[in-house]
C-alpha positions as CSV (number, residue, x, y, z in Angstrom):
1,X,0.0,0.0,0.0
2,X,1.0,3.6,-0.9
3,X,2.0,5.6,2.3
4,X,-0.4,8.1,2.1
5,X,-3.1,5.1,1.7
6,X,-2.0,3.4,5.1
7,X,-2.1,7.0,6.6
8,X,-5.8,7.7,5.4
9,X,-7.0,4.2,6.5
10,X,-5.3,4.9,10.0
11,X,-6.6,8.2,10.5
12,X,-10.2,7.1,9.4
13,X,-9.8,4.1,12.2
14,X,-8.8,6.9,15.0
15,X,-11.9,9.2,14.0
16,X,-13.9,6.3,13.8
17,X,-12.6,5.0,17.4
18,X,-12.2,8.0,19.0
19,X,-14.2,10.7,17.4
20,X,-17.7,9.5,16.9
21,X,-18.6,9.2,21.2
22,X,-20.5,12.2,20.8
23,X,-22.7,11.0,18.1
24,X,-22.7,7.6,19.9
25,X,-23.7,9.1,23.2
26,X,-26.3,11.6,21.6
27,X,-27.6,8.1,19.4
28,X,-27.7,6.4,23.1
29,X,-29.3,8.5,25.1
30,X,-32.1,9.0,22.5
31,X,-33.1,5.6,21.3
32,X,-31.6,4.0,24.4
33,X,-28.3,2.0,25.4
34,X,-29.2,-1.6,24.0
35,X,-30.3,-0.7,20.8
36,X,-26.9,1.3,19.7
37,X,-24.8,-1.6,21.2
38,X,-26.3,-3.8,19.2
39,X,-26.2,-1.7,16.2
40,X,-22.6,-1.4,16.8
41,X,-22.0,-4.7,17.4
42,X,-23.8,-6.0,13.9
43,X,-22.3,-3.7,11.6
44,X,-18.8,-5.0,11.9
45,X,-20.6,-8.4,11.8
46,X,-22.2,-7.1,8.5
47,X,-19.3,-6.1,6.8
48,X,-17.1,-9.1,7.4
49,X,-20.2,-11.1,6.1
50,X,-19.9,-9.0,2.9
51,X,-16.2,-9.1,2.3
């Protein structure tokens, strides 16, 4: 992989990771803890099902 390729895919993990607790917390307490867990637990799931 080209450098600046590894350096997107690494930077899109930390935002990922690390920059979307607000949007996680705001999705939480809206709709409820459970709900958004298990959303975040099935879209990984979904996405090694479809690679």
């Amino acid at each position: 992989m080209a450098g600046r390729l590894v350096g997107f895919v690494l930077g899109l993990r930390t935002f990922s990771q690390q920059g979307l607790f607000v949007i996680g917390g705001a999705l939480a307490g809206r709709y409820g803890i459970l709900p958004v867990v298990l959303t975040g637990c099935a879209l990984p799931i979904g996405g090694f099902g479809w690679s």
